[in-house]
Backbone atoms as SQL, in Angstrom:
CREATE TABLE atoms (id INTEGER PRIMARY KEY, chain TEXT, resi INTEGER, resn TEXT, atom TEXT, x REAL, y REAL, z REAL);
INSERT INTO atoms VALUES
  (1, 'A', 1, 'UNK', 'N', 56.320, 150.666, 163.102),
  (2, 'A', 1, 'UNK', 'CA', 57.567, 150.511, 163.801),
  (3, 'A', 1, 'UNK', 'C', 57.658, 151.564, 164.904),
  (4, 'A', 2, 'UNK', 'N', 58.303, 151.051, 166.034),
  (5, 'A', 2, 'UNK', 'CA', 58.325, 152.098, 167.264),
  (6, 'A', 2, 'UNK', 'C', 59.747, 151.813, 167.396),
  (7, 'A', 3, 'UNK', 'N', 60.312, 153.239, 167.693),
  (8, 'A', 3, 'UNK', 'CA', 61.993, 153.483, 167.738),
  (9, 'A', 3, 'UNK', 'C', 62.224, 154.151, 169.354),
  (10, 'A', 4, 'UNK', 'N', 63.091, 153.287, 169.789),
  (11, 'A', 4, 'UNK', 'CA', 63.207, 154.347, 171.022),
  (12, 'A', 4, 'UNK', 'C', 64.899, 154.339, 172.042),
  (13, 'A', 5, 'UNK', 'N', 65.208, 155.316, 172.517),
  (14, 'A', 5, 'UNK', 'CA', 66.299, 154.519, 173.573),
  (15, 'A', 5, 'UNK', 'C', 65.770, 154.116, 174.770),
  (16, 'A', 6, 'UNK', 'N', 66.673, 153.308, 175.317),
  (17, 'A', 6, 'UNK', 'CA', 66.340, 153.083, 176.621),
  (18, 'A', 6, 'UNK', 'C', 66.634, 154.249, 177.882),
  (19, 'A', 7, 'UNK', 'N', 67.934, 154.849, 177.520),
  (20, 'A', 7, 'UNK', 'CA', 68.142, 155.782, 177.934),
  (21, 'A', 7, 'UNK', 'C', 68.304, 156.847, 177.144),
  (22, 'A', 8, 'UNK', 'N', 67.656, 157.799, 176.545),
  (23, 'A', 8, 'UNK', 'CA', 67.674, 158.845, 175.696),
  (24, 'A', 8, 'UNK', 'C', 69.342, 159.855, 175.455),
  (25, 'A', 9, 'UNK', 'N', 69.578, 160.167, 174.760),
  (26, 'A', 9, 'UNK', 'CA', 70.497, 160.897, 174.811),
  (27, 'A', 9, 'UNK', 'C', 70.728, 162.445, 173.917),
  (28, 'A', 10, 'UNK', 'N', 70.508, 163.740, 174.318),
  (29, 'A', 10, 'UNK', 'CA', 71.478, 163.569, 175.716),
  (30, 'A', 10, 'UNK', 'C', 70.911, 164.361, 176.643),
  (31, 'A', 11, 'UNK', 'N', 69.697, 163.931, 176.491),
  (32, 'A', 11, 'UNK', 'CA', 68.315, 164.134, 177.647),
  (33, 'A', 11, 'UNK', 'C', 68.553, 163.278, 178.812),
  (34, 'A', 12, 'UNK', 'N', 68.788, 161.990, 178.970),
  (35, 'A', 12, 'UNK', 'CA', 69.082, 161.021, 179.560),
  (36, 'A', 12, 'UNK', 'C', 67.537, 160.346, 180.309),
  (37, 'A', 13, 'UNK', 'N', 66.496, 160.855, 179.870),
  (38, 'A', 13, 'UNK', 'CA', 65.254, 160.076, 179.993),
  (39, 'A', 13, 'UNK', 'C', 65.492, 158.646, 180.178),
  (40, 'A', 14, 'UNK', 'N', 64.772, 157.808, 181.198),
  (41, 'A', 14, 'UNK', 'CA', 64.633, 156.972, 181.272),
  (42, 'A', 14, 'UNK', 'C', 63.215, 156.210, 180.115),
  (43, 'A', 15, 'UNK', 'N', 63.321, 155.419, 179.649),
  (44, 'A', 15, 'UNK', 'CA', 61.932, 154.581, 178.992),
  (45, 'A', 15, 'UNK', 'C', 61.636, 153.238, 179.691),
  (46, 'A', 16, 'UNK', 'N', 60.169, 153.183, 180.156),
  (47, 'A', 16, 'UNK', 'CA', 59.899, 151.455, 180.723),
  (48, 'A', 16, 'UNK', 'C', 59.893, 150.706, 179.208),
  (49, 'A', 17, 'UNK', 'N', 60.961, 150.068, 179.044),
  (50, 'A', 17, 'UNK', 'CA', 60.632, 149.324, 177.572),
  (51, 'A', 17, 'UNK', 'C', 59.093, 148.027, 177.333),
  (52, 'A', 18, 'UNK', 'N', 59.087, 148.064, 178.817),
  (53, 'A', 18, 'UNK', 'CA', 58.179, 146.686, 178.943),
  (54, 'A', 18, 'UNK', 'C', 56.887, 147.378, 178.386),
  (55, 'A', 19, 'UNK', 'N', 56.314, 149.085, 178.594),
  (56, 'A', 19, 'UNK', 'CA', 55.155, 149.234, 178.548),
  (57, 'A', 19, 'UNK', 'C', 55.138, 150.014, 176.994),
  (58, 'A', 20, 'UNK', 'N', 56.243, 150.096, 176.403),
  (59, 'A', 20, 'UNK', 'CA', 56.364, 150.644, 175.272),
  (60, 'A', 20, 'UNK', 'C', 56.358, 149.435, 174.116),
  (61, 'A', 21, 'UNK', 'N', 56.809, 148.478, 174.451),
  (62, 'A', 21, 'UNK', 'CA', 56.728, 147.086, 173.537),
  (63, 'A', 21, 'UNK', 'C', 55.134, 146.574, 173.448),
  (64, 'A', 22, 'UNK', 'N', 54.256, 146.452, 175.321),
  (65, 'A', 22, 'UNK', 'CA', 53.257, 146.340, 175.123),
  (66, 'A', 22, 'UNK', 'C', 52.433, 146.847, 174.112),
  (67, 'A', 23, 'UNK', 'N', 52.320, 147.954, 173.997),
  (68, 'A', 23, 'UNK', 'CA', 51.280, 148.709, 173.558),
  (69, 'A', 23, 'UNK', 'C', 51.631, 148.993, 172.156),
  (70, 'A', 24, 'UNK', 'N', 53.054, 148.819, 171.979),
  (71, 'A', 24, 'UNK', 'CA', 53.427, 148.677, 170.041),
  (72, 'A', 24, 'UNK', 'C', 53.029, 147.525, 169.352),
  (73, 'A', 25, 'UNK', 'N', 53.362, 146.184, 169.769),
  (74, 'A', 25, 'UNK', 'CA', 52.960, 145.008, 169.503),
  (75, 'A', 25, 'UNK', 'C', 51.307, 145.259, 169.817),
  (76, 'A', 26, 'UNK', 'N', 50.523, 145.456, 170.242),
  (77, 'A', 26, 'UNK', 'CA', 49.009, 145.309, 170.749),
  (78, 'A', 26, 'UNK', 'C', 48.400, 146.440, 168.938),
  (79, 'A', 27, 'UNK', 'N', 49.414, 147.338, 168.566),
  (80, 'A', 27, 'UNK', 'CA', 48.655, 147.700, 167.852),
  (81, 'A', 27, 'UNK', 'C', 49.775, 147.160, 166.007),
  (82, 'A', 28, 'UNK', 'N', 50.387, 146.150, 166.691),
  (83, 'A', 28, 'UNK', 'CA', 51.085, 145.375, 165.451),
  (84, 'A', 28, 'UNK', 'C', 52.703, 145.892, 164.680),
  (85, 'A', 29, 'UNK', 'N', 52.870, 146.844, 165.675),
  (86, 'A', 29, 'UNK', 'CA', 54.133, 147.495, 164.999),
  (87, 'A', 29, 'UNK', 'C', 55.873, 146.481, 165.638),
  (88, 'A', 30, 'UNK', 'N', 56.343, 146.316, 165.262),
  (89, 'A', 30, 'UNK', 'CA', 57.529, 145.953, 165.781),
  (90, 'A', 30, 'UNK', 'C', 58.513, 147.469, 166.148),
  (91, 'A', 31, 'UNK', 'N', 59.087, 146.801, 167.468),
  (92, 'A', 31, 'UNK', 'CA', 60.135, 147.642, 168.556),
  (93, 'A', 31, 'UNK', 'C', 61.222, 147.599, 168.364),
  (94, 'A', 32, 'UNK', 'N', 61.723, 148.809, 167.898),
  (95, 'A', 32, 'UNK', 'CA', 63.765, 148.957, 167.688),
  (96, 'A', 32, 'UNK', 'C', 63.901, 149.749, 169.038),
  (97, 'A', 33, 'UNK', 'N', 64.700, 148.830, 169.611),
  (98, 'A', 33, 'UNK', 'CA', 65.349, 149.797, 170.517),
  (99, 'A', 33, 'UNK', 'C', 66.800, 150.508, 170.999),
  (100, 'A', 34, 'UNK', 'N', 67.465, 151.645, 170.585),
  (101, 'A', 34, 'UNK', 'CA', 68.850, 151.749, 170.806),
  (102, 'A', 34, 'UNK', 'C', 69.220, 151.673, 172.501),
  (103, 'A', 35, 'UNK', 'N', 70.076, 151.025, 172.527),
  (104, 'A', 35, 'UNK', 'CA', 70.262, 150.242, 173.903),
  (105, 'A', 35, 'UNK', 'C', 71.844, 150.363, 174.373),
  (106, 'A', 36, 'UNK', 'N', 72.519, 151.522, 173.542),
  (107, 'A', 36, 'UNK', 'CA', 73.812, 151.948, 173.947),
  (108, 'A', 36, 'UNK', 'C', 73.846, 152.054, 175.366),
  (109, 'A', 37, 'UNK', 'N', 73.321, 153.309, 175.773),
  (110, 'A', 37, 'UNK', 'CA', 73.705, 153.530, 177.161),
  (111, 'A', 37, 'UNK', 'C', 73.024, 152.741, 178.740),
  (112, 'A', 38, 'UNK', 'N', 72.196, 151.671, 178.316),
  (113, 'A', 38, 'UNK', 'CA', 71.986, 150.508, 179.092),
  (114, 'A', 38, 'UNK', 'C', 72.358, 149.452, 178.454),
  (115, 'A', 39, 'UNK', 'N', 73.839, 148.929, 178.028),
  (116, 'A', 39, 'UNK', 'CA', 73.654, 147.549, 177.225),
  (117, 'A', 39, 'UNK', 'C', 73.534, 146.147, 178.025),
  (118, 'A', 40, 'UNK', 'N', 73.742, 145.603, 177.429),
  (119, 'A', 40, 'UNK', 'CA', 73.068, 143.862, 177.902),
  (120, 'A', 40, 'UNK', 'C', 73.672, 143.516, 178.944),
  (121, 'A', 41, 'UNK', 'N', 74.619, 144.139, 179.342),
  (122, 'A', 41, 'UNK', 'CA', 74.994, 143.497, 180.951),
  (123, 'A', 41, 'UNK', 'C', 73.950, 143.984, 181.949),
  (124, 'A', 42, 'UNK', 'N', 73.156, 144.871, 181.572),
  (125, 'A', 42, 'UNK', 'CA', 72.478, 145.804, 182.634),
  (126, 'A', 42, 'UNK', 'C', 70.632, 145.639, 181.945),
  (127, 'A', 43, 'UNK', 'N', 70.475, 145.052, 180.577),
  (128, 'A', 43, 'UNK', 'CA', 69.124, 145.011, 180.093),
  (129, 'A', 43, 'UNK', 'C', 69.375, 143.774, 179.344),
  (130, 'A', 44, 'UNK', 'N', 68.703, 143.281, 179.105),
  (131, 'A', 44, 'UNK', 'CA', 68.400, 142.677, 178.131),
  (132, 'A', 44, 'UNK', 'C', 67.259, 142.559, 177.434),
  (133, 'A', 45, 'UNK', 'N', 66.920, 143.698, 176.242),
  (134, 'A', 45, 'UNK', 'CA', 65.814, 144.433, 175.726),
  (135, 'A', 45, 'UNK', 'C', 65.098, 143.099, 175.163),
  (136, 'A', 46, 'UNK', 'N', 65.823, 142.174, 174.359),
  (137, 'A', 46, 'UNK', 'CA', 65.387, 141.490, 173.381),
  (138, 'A', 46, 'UNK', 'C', 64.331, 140.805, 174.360),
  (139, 'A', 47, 'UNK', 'N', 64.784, 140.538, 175.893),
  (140, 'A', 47, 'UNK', 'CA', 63.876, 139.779, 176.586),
  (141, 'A', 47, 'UNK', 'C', 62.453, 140.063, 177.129),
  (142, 'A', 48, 'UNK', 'N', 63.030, 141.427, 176.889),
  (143, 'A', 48, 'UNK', 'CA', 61.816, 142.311, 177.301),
  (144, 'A', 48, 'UNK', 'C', 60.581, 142.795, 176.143),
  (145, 'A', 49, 'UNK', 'N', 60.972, 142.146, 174.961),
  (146, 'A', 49, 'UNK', 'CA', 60.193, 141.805, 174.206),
  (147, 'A', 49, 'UNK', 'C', 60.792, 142.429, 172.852),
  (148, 'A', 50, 'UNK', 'N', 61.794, 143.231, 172.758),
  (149, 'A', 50, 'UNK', 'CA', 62.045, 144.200, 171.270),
  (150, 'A', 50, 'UNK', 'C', 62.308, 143.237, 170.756),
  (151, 'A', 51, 'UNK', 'N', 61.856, 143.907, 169.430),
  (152, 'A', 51, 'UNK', 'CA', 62.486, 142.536, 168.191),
  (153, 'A', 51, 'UNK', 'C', 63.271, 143.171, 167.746),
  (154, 'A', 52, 'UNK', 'N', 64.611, 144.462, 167.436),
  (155, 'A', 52, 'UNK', 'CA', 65.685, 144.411, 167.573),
  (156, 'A', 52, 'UNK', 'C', 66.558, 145.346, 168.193),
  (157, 'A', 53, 'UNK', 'N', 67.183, 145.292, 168.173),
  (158, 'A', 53, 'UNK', 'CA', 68.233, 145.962, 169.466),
  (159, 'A', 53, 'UNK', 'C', 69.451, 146.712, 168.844),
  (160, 'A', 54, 'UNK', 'N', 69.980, 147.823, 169.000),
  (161, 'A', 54, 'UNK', 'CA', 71.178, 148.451, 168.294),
  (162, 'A', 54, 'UNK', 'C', 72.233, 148.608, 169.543),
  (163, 'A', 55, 'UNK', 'N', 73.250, 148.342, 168.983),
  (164, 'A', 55, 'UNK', 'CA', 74.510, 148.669, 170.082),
  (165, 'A', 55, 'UNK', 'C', 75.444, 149.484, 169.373),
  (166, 'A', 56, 'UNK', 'N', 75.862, 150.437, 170.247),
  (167, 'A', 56, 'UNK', 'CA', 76.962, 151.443, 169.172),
  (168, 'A', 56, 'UNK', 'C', 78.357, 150.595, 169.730),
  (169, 'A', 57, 'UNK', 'N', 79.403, 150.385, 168.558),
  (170, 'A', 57, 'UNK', 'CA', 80.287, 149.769, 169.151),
  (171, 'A', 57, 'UNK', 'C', 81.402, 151.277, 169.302),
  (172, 'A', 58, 'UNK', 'N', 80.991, 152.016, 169.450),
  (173, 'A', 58, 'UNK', 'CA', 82.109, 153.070, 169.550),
  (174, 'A', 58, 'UNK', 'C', 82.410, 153.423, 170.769),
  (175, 'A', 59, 'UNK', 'N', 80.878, 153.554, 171.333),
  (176, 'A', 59, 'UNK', 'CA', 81.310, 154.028, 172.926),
  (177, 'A', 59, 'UNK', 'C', 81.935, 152.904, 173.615),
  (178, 'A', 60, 'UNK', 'N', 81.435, 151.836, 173.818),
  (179, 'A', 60, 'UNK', 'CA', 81.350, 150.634, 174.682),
  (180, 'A', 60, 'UNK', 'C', 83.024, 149.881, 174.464),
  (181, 'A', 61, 'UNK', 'N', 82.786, 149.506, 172.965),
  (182, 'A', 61, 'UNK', 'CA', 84.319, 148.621, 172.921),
  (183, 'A', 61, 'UNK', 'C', 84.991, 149.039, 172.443),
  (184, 'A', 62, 'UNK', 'N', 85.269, 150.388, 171.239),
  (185, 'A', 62, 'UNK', 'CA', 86.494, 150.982, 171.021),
  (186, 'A', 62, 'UNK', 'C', 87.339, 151.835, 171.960),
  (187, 'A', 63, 'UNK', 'N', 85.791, 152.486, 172.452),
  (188, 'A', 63, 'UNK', 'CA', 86.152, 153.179, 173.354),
  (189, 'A', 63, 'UNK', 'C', 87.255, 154.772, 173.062),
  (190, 'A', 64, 'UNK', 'N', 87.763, 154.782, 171.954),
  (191, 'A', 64, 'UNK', 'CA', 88.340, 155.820, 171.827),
  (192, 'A', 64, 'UNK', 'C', 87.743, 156.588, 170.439),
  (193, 'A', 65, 'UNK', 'N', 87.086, 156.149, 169.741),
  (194, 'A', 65, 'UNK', 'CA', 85.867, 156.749, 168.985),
  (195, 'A', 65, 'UNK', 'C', 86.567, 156.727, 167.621),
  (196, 'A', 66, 'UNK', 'N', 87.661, 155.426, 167.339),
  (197, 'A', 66, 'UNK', 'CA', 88.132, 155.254, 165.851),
  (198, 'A', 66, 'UNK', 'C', 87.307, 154.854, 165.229),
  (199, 'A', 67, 'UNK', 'N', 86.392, 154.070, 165.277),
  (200, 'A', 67, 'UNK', 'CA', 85.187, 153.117, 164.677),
  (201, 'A', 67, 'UNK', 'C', 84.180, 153.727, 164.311),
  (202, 'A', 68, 'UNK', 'N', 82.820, 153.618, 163.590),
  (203, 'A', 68, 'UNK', 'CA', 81.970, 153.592, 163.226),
  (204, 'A', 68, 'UNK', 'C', 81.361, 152.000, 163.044),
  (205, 'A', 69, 'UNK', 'N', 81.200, 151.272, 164.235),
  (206, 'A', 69, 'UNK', 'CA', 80.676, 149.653, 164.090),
  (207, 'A', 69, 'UNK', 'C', 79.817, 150.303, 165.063),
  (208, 'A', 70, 'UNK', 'N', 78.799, 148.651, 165.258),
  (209, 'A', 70, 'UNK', 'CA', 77.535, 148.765, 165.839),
  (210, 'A', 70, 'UNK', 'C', 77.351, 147.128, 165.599),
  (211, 'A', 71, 'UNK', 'N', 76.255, 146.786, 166.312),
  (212, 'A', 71, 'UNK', 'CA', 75.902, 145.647, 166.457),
  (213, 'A', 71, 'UNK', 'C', 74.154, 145.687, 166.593),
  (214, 'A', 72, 'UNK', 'N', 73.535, 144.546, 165.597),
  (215, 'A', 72, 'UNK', 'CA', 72.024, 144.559, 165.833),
  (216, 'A', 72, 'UNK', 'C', 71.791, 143.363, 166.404),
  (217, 'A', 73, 'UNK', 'N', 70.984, 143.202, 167.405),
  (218, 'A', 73, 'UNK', 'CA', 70.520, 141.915, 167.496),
  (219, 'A', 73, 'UNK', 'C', 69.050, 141.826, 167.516),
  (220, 'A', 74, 'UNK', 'N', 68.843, 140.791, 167.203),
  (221, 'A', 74, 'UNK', 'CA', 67.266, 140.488, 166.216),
  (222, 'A', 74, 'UNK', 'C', 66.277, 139.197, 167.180),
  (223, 'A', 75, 'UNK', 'N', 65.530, 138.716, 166.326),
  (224, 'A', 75, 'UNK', 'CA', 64.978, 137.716, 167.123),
  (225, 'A', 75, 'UNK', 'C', 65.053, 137.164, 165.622),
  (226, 'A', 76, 'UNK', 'N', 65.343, 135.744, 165.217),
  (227, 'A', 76, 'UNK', 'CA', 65.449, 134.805, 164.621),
  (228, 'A', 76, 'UNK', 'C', 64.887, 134.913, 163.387),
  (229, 'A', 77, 'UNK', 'N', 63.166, 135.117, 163.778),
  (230, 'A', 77, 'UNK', 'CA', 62.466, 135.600, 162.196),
  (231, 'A', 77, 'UNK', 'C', 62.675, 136.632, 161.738),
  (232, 'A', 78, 'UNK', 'N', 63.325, 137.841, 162.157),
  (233, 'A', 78, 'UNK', 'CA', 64.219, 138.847, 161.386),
  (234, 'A', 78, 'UNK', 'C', 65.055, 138.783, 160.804),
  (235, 'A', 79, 'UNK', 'N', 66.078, 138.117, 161.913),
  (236, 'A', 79, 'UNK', 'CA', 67.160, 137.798, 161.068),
  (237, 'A', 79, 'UNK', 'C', 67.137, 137.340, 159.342),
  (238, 'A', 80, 'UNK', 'N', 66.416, 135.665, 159.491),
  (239, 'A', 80, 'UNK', 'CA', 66.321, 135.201, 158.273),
  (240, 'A', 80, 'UNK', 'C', 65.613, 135.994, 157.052),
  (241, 'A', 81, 'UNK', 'N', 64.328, 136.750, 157.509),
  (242, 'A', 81, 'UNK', 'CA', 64.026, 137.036, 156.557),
  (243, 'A', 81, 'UNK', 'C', 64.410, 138.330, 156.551),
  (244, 'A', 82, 'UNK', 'N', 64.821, 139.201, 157.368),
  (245, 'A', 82, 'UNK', 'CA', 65.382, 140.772, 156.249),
  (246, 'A', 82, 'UNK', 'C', 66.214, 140.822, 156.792),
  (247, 'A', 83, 'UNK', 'N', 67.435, 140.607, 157.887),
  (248, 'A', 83, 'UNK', 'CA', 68.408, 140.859, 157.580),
  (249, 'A', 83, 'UNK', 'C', 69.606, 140.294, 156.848),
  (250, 'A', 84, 'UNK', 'N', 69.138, 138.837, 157.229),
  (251, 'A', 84, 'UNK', 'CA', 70.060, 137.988, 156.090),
  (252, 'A', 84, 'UNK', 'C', 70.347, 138.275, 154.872),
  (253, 'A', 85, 'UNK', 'N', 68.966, 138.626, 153.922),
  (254, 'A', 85, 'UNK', 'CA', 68.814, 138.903, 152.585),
  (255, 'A', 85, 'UNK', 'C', 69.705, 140.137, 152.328),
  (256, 'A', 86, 'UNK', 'N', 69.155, 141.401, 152.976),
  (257, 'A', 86, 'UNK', 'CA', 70.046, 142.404, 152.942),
  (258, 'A', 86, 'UNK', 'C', 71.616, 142.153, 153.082),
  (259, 'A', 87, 'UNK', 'N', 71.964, 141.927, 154.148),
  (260, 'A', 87, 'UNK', 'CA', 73.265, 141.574, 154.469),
  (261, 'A', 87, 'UNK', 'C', 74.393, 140.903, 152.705),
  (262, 'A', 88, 'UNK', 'N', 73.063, 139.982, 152.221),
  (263, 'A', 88, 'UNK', 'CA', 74.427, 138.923, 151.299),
  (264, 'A', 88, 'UNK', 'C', 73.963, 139.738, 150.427),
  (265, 'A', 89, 'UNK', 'N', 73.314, 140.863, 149.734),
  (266, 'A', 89, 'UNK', 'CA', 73.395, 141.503, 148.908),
  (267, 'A', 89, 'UNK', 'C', 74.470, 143.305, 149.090),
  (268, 'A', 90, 'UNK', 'N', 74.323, 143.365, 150.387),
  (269, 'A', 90, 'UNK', 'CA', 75.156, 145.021, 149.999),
  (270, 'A', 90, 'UNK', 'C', 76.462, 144.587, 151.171),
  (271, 'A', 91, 'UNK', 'N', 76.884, 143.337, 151.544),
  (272, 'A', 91, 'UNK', 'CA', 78.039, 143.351, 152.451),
  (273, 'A', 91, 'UNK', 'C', 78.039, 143.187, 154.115),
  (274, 'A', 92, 'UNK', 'N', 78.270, 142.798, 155.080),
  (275, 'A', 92, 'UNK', 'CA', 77.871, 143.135, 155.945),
  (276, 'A', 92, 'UNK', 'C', 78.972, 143.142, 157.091),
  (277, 'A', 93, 'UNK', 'N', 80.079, 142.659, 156.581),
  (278, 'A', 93, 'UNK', 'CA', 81.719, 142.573, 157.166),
  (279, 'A', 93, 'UNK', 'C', 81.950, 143.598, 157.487),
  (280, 'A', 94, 'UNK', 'N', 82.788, 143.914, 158.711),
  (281, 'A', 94, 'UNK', 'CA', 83.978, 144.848, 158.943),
  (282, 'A', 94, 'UNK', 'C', 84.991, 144.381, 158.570),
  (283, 'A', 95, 'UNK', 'N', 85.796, 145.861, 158.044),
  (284, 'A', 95, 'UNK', 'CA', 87.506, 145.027, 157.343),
  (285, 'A', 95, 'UNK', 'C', 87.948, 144.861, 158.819),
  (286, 'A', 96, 'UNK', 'N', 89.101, 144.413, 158.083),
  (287, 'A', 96, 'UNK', 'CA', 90.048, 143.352, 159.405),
  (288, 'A', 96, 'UNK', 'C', 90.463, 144.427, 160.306),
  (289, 'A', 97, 'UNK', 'N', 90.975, 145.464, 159.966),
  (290, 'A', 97, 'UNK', 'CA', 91.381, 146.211, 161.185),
  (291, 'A', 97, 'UNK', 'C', 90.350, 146.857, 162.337),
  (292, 'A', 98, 'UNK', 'N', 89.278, 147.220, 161.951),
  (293, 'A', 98, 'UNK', 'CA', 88.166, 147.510, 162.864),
  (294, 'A', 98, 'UNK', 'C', 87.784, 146.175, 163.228),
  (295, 'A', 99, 'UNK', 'N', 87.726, 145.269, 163.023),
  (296, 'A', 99, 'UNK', 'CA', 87.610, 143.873, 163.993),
  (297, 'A', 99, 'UNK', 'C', 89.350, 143.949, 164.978),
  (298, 'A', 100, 'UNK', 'N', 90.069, 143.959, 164.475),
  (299, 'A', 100, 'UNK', 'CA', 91.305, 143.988, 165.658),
  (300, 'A', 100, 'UNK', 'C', 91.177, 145.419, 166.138),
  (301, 'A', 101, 'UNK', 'N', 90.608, 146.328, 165.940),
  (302, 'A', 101, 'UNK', 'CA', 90.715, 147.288, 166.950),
  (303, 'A', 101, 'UNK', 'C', 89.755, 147.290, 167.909),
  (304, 'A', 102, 'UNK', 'N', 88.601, 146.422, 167.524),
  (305, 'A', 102, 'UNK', 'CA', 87.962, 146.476, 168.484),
  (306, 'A', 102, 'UNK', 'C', 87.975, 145.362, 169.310),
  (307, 'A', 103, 'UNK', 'N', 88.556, 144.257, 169.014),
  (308, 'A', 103, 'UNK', 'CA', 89.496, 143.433, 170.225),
  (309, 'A', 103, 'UNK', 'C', 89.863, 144.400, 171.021),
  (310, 'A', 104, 'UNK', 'N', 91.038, 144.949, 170.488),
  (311, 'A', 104, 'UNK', 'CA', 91.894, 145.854, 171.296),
  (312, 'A', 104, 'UNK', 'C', 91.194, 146.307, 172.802),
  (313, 'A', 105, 'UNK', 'N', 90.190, 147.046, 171.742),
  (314, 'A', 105, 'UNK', 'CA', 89.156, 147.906, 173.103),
  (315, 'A', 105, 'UNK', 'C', 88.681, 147.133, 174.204),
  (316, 'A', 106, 'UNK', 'N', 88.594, 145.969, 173.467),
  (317, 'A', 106, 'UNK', 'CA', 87.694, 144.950, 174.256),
  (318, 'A', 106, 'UNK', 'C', 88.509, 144.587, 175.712),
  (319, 'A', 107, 'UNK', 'N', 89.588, 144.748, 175.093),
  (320, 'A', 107, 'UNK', 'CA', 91.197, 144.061, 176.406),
  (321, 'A', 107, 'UNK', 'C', 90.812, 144.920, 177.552),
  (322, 'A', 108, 'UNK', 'N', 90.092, 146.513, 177.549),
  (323, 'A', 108, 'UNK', 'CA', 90.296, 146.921, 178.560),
  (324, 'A', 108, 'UNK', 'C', 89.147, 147.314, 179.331),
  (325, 'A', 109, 'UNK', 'N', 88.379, 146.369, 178.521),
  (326, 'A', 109, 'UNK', 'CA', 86.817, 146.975, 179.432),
  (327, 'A', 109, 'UNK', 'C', 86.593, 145.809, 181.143),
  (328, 'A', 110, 'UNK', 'N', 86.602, 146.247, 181.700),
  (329, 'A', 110, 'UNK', 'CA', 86.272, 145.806, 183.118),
  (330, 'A', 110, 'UNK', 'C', 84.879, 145.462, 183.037),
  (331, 'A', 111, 'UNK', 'N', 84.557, 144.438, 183.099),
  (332, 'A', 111, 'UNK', 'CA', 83.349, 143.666, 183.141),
  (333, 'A', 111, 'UNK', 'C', 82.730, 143.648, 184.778),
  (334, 'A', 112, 'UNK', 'N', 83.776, 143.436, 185.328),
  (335, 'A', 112, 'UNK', 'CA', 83.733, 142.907, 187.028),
  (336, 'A', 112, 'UNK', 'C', 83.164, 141.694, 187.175),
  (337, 'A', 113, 'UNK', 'N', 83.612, 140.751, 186.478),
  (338, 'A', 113, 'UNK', 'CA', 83.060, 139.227, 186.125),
  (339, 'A', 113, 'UNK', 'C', 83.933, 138.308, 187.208),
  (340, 'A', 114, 'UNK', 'N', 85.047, 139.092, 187.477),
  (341, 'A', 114, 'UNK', 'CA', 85.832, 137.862, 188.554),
  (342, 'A', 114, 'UNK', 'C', 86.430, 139.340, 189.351),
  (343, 'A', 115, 'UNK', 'N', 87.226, 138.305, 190.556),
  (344, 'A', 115, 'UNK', 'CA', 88.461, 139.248, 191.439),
  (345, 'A', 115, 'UNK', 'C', 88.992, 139.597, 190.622),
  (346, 'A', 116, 'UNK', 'N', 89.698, 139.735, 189.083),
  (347, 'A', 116, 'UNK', 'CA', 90.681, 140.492, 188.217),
  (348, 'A', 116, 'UNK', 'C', 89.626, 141.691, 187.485),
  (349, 'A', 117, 'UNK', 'N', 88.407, 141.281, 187.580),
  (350, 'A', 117, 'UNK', 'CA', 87.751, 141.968, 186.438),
  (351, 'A', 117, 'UNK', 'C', 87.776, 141.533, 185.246),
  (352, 'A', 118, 'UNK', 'N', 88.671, 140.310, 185.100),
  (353, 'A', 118, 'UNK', 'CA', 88.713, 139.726, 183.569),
  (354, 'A', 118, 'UNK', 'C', 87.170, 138.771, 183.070),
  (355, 'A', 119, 'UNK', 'N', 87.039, 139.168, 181.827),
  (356, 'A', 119, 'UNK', 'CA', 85.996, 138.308, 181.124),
  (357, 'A', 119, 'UNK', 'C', 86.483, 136.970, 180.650),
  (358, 'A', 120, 'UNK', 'N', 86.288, 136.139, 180.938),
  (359, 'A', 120, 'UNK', 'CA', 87.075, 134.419, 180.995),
  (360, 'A', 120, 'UNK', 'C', 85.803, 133.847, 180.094);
């Protein structure tokens, strides 16, 4: 397994993910990459070959640092076979209020998707 950020913190190193996936996969390891401080509006790691991806949801959508959420995203044959399994055995829900608080957060992030900045 190869672990890396995209943007290091709080070094702030840049990583080419493309030549770090190469050469992990070439010698059979699968690529985690934490992808907080470039997230998917600006990368999209999974495309770039990681097979999974971490997002901190604290910085990005709470934004005021009540939370401890995060988000993984996988490529398909992960999912099913280890994270699924894991998941229906130790839980994998947020209670209800850290899902409405992080709506909340969500209301005020500026995407710049239209003239309002609203995400539609």
């Amino acid at each position: 397994m190869v672990f890396f950020e995209t943007i290091s913190n709080p070094t702030l190193e840049m990583i080419v993910p493309a030549s770090v996936v190469s050469l992990a996969h070439y010698v059979g390891a699968i690529v985690i990459i934490d992808n907080v401080f470039l997230p998917s509006v600006f990368s999209n790691a999974l495309k770039l070959g990681a097979d999974m991806v971490f997002y901190s949801a604290i910085k990005h959508i709470d934004g005021e640092g009540r939370l401890l959420n995060g988000f993984v995203l996988e490529t398909e044959e992960l999912i099913t076979k280890t994270l699924e399994p894991f998941l229906k055995h130790t839980g994998g829900l947020m209670s209800r209020l850290n899902a409405w608080l992080m709506l909340k957060g969500m209301e005020t992030i500026d995407m710049g998707l239209g003239p309002s900045g609203n995400c539609h």
